[in-house]
N, CA and C of each residue as an Amber inpcrd file, in Angstrom:
protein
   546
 231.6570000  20.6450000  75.5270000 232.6770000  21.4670000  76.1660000
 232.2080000  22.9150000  76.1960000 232.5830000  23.5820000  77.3980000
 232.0030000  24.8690000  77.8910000 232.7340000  25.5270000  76.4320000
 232.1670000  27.0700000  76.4430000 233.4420000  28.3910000  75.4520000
 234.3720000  28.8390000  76.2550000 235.2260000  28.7080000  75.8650000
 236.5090000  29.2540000  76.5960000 236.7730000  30.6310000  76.6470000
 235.6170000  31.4740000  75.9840000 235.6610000  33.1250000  76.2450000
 234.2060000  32.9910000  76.1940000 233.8680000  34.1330000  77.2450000
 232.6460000  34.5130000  77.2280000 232.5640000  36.1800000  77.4810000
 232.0670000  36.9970000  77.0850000 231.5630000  38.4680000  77.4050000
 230.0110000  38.6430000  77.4980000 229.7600000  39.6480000  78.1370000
 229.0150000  40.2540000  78.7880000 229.3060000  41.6430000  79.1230000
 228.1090000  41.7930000  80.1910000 228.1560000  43.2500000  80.7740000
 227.5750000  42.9840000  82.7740000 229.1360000  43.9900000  82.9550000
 228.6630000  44.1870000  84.3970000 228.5560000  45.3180000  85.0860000
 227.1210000  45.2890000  86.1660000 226.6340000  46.4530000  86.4550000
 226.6510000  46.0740000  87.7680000 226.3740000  47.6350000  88.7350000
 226.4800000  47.3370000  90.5080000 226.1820000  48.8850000  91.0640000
 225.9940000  48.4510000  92.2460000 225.8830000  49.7910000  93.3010000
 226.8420000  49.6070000  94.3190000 227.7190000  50.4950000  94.4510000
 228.6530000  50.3300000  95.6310000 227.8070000  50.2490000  97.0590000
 228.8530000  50.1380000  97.8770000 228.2670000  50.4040000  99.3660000
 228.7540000  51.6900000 100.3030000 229.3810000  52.2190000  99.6860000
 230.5960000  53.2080000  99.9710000 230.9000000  53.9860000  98.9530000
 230.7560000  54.9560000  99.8650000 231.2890000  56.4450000  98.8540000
 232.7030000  56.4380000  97.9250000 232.9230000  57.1430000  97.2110000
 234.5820000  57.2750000  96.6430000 235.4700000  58.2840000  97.4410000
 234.5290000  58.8540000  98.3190000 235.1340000  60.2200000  99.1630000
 235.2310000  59.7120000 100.2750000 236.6800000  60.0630000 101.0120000
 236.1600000  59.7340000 102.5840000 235.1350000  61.2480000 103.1900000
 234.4850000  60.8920000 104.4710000 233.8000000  62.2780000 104.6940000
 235.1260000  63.4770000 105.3660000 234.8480000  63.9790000 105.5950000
 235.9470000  65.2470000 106.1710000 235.7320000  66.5790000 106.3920000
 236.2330000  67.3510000 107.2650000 236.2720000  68.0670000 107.6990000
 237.4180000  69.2300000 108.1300000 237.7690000  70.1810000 107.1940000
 238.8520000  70.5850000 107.3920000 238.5190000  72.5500000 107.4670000
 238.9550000  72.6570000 108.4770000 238.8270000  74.2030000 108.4880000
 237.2680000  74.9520000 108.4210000 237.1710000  75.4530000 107.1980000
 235.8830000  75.6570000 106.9080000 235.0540000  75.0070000 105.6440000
 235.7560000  73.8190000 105.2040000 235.1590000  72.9900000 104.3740000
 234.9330000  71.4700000 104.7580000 233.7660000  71.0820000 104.4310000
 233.3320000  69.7110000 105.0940000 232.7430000  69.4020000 103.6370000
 233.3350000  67.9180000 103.6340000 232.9640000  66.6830000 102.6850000
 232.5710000  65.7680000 102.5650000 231.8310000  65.3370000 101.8170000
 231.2840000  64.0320000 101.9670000 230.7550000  63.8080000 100.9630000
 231.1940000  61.8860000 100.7210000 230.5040000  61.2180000  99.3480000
 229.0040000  61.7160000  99.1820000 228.4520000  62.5160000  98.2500000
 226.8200000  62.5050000  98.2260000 226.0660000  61.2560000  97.8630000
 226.5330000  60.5890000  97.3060000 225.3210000  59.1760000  96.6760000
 226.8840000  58.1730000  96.0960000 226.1760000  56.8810000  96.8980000
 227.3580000  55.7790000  95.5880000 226.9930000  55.6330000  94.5870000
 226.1340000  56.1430000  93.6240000 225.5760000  56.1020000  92.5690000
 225.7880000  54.8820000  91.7620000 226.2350000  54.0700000  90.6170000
 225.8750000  52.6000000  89.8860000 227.6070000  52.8710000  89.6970000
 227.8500000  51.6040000  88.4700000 229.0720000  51.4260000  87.9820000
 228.2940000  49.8080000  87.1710000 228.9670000  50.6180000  85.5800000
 228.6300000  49.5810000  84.7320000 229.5570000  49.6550000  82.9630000
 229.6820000  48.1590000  82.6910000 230.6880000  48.0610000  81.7710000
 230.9400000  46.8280000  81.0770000 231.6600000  46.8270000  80.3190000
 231.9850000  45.6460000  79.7240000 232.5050000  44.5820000  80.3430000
 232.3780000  43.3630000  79.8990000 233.2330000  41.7900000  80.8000000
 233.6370000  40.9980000  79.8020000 234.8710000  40.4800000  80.2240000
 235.0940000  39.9010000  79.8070000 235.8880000  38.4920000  80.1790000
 235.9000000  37.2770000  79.8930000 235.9330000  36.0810000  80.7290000
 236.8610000  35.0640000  80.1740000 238.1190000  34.5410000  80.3530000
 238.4690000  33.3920000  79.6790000 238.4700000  32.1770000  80.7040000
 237.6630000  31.2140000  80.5500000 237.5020000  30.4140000  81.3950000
 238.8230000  29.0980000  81.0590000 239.5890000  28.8100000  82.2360000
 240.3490000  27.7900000  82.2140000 239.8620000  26.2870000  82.8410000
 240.9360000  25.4000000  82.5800000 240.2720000  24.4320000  83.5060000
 240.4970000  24.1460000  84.9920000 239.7550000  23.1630000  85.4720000
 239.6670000  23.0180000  87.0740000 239.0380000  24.4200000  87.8610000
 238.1440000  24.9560000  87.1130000 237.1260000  25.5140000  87.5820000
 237.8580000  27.2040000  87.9650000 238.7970000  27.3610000  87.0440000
 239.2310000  28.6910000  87.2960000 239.0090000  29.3290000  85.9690000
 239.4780000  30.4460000  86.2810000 239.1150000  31.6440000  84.9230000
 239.3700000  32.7450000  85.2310000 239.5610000  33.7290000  84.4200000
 240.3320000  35.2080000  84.7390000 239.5260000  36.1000000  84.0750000
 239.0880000  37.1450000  84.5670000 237.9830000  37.8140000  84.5160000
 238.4720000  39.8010000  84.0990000 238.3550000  40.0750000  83.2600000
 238.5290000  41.3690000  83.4280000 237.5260000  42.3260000  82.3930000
 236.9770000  43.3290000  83.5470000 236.5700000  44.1520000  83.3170000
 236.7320000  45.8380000  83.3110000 235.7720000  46.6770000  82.6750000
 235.3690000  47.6710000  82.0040000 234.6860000  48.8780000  82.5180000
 234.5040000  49.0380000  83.7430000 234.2840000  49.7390000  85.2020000
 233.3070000  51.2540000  84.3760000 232.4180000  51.4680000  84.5400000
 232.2750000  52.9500000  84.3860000 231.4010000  53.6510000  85.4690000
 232.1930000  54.0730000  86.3220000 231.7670000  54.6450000  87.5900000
 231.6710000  56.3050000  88.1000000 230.8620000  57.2120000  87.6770000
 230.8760000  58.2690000  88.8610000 230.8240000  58.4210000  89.6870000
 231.9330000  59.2380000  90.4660000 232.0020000  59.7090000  91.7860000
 231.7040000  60.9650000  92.1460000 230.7320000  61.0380000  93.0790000
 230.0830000  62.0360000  93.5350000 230.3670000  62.4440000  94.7860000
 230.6110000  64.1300000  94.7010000 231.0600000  64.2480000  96.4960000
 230.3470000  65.7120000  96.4550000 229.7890000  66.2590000  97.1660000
 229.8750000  67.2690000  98.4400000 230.5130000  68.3220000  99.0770000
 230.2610000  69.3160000  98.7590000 231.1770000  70.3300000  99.5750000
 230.0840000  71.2900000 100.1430000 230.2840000  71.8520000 101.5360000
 230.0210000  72.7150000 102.0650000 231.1050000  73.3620000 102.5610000
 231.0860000  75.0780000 102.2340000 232.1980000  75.8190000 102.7350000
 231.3770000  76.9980000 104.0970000 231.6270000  77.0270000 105.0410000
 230.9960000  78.1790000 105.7990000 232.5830000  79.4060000 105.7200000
 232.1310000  80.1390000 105.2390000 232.8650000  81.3180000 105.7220000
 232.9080000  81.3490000 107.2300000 233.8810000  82.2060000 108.0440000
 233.9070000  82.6920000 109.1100000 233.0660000  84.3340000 108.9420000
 232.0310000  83.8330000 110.2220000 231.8820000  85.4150000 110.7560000
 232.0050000  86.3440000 111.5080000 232.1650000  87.6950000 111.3600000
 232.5870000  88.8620000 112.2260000 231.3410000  89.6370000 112.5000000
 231.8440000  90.5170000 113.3650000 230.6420000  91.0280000 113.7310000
 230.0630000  92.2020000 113.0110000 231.0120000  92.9560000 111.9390000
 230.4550000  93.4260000 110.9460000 229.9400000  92.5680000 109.5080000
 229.9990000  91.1900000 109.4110000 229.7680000  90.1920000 108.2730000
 229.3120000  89.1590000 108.8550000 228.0240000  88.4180000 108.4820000
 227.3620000  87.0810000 108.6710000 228.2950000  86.4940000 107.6940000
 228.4870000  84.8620000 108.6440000 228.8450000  83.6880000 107.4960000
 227.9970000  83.3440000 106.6580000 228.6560000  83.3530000 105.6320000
 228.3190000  82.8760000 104.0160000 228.7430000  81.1900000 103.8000000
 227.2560000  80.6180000 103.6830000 227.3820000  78.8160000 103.2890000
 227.4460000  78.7130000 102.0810000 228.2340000  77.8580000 101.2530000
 228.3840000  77.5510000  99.9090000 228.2290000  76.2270000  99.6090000
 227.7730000  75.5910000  98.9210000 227.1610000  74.4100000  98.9780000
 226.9030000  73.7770000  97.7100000 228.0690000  72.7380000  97.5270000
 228.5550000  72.2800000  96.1350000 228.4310000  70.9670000  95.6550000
 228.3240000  69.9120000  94.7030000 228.0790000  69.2670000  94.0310000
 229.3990000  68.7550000  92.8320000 230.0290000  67.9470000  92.9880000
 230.6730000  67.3650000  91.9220000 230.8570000  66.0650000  91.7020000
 230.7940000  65.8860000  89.9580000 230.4100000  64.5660000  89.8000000
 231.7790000  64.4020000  88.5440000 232.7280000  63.2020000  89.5150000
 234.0610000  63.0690000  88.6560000 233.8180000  61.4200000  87.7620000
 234.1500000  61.6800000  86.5910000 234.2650000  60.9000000  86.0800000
 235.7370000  59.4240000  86.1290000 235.2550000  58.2710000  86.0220000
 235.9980000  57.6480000  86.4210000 235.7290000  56.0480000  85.6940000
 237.0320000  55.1840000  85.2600000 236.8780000  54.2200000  84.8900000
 237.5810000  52.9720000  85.7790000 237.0940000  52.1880000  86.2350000
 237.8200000  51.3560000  87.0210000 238.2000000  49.7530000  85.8850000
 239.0930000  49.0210000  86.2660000 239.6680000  47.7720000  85.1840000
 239.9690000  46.9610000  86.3950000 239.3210000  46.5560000  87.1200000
 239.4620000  45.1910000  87.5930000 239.7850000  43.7580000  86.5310000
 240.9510000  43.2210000  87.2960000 241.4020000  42.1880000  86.0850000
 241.6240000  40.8140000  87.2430000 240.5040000  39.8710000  87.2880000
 240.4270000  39.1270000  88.5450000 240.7580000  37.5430000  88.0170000
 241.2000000  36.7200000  88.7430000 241.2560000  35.2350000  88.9990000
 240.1720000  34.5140000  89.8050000 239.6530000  33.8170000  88.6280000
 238.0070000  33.3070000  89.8270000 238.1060000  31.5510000  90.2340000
 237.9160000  31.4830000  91.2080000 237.5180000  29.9400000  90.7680000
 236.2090000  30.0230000  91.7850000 235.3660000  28.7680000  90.9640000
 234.1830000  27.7950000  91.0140000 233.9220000  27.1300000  91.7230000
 233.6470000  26.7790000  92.7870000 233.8530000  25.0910000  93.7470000
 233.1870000  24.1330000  93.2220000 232.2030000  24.6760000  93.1310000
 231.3180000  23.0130000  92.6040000 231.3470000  23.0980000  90.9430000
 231.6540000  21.8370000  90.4680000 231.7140000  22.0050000  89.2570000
 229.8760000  20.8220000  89.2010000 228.6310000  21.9700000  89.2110000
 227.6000000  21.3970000  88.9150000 227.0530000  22.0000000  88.1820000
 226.4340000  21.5450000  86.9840000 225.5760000  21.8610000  85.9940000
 224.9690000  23.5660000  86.0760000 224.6770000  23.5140000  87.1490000
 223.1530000  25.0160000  87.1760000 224.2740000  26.2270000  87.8700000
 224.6790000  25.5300000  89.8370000 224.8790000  26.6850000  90.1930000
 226.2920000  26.3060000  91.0910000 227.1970000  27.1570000  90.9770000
 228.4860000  27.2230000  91.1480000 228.9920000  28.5320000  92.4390000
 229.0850000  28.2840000  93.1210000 229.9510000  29.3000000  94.3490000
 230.8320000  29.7720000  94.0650000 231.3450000  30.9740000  93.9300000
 233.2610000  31.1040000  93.3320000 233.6420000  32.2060000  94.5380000
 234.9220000  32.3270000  94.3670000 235.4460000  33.5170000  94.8850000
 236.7140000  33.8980000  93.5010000 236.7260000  35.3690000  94.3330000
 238.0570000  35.8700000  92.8950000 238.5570000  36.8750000  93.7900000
 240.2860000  37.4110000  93.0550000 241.0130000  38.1190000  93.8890000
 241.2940000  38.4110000  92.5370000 242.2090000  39.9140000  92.2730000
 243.5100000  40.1390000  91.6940000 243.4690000  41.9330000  91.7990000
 244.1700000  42.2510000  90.9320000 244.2600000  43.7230000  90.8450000
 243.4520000  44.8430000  90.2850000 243.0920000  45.5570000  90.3560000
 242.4860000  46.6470000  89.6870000 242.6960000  48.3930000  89.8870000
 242.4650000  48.9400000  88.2850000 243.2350000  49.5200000  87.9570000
 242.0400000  50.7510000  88.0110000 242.4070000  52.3050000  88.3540000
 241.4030000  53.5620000  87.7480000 242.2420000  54.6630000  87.2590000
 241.3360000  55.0900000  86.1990000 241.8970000  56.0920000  85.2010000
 240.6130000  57.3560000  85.7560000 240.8300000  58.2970000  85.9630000
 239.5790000  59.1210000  86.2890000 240.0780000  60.4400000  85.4370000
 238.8960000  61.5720000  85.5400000 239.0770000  62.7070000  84.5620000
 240.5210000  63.6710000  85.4820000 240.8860000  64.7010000  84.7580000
 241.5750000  65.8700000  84.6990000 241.3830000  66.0820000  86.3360000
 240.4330000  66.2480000  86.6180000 240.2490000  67.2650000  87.9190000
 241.2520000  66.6080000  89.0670000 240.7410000  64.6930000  88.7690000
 241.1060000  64.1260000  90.2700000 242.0880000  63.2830000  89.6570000
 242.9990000  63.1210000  88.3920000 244.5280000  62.9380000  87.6090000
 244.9500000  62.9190000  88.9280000 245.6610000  63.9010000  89.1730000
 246.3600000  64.2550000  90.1180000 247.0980000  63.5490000  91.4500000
 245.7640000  63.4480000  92.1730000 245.9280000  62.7760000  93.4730000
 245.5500000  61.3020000  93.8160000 244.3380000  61.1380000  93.2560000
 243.4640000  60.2730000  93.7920000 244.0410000  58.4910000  93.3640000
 243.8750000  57.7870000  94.2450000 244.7120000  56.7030000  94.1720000
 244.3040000  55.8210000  92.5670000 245.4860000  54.8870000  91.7750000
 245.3870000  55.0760000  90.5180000 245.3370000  53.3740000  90.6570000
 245.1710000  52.6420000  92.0830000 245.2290000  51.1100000  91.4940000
 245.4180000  50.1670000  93.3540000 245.0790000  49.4510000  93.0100000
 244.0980000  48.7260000  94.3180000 243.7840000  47.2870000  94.4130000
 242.9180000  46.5140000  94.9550000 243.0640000  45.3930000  94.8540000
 241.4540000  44.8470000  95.3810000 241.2000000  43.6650000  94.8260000
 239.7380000  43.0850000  94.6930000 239.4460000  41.8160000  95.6790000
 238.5140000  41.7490000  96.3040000 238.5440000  40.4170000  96.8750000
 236.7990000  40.0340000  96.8360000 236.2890000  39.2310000  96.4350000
 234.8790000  38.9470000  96.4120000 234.5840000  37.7470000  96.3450000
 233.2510000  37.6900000  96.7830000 232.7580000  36.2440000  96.3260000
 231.0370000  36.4660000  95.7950000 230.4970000  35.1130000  95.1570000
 229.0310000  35.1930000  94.6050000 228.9120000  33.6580000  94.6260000
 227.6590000  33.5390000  93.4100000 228.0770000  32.2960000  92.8080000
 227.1300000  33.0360000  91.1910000 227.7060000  31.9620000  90.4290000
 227.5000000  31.5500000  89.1720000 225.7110000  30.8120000  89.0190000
 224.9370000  31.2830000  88.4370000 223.7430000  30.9480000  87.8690000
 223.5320000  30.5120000  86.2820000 224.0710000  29.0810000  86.1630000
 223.8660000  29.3370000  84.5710000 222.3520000  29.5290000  83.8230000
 221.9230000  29.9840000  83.2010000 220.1360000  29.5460000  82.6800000
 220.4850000  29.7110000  81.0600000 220.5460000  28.2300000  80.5440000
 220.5640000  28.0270000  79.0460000 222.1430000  28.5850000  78.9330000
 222.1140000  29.4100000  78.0180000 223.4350000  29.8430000  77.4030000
 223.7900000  31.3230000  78.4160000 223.1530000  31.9870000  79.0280000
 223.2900000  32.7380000  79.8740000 223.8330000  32.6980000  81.1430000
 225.1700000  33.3720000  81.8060000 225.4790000  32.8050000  82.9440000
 225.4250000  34.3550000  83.8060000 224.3840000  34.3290000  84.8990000
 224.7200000  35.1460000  85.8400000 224.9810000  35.2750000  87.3670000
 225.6380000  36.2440000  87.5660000 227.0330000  36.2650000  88.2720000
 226.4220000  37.2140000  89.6990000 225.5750000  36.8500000  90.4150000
 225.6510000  38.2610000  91.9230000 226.5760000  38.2110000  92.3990000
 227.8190000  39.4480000  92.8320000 228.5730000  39.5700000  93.4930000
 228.6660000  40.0300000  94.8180000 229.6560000  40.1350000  95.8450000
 229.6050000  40.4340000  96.6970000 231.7080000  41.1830000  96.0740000
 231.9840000  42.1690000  96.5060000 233.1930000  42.8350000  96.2820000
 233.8090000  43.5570000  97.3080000 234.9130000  43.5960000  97.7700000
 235.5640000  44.4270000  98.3400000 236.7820000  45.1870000  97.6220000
 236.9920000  46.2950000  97.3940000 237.9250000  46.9600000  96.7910000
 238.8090000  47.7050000  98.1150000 240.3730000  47.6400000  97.9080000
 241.6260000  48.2620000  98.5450000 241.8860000  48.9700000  97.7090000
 241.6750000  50.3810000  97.8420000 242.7690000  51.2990000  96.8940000
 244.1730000  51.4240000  97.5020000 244.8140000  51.9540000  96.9210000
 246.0310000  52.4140000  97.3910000 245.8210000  53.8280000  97.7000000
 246.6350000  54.2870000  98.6110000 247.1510000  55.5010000  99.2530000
 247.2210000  56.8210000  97.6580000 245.8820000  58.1180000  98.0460000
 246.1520000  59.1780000  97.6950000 247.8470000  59.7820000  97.5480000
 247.6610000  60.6370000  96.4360000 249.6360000  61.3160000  96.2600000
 248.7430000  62.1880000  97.0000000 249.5030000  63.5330000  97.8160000
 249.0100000  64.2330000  97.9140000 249.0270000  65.7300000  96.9640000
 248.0690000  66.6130000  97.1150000 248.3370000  67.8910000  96.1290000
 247.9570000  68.8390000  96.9240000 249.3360000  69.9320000  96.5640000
 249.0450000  71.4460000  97.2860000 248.1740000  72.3730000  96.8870000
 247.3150000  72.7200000  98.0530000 246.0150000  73.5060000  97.2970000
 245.2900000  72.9980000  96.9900000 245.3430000  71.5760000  97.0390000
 243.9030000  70.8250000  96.0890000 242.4450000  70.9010000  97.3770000
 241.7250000  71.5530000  97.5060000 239.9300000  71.2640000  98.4490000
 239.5500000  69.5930000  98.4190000 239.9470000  68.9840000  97.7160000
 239.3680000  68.0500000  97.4260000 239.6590000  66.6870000  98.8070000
 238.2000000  66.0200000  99.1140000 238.7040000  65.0200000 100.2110000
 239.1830000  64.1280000  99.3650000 240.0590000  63.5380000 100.0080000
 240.8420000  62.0570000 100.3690000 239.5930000  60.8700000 100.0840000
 240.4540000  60.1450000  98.8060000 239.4210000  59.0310000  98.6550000
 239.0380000  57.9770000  99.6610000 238.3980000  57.0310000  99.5600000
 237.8570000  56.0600000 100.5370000 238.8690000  54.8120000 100.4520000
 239.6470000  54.6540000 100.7230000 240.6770000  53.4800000 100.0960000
 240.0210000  52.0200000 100.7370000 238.6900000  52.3260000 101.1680000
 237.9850000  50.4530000 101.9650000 236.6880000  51.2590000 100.9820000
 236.3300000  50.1510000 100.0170000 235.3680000  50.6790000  99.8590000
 234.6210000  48.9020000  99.2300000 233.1060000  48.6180000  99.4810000
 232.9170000  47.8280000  98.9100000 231.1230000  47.3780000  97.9580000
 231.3330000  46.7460000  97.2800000 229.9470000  46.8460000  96.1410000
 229.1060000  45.6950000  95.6730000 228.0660000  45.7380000  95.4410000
 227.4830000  44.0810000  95.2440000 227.5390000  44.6810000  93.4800000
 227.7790000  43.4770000  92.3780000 227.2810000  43.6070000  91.0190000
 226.7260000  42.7080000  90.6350000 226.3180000  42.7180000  89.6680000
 225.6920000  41.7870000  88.9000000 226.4350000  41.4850000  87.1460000
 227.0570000  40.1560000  87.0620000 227.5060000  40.1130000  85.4930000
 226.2120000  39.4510000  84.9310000 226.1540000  39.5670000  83.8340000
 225.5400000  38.6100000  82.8930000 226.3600000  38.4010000  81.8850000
 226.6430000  36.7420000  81.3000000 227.5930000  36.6830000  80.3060000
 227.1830000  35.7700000  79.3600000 227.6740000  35.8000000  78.2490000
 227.0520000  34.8450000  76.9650000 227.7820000  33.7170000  76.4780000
């Protein structure tokens, strides 16, 4: 009989920025790099080839700012040209199932909810919970089971904030990972 918990660690590269790009006035934005996302897993496998999956997300988001001043004809525009890297934890907590129940290699898909906690700066606005839809398959080798994903993430709708520069997250955003589990 299989373990009915298994952990690991899962790692990935998005495909999509956390920023949408934008353009407002004299400031223009854009995701700079999808940079990785990696974390803890964790797995309780049920029967008939399902199991509920939740993980440990540790993702930076990186965005972009360019500001041009306006110029006059006594003052050249002034470019400013910025860099920020927000910290962020995502908790995807998914329902998987398996199709083939064969020895080595298994097809699944999984859906459910997921959750982000991010730093001080982007508290505020930035959407706090969303929803997962993916598929892979399952590779077992010996006691090792790994997992290529294919992911799509739905955030929910930004609050908005007065005064805040900051673009509007990407609420379609999607990522391939990789679990490995024990």
């Amino acid at each position: 009989m299989a373990q009915p918990v298994s952990f690991g660690i899962r790692g990935g590269v998005p495909f999509t920025g956390a920023f949408s790009d934008t353009s407002v006035s004299e400031i223009t934005s854009y995701s700079s790099s999808n940079s990785y996302l990696v974390g803890p897993m964790v797995e309780v496998h049920l029967p008939l080839g399902f199991s509920i999956e939740g993980d440990g997300l540790y993702h930076p988001l990186n965005l972009s700012q360019t500001t041009v001043t306006g110029a006059t004809p006594a003052n050249p525009s002034v470019t400013i040209h910025q860099r920020f890297t927000f910290q962020s934890w995502e908790f995807p907590v998914l329902v998987k199932y398996r199709f083939l129940h064969t020895p080595i290699v298994k097809p699944l898909v999984e859906a459910g909810p997921t959750f982000r906690a991010t730093g001080q700066a982007l508290s505020g606005n930035f959407s706090k919970a969303g929803f997962v839809l993916g598929g892979g398959v399952e590779v077992k080798m010996g006691h090792i089971r790994v997992e290529p994903e294919l992911r799509y993430i739905r955030w929910g709708s930004d609050s908005a904030v007065s005064g805040a520069n900051l673009a509007p997250s990407n609420v379609n955003q999607a990522e391939l990972t990789l679990g490995l589990s024990f």
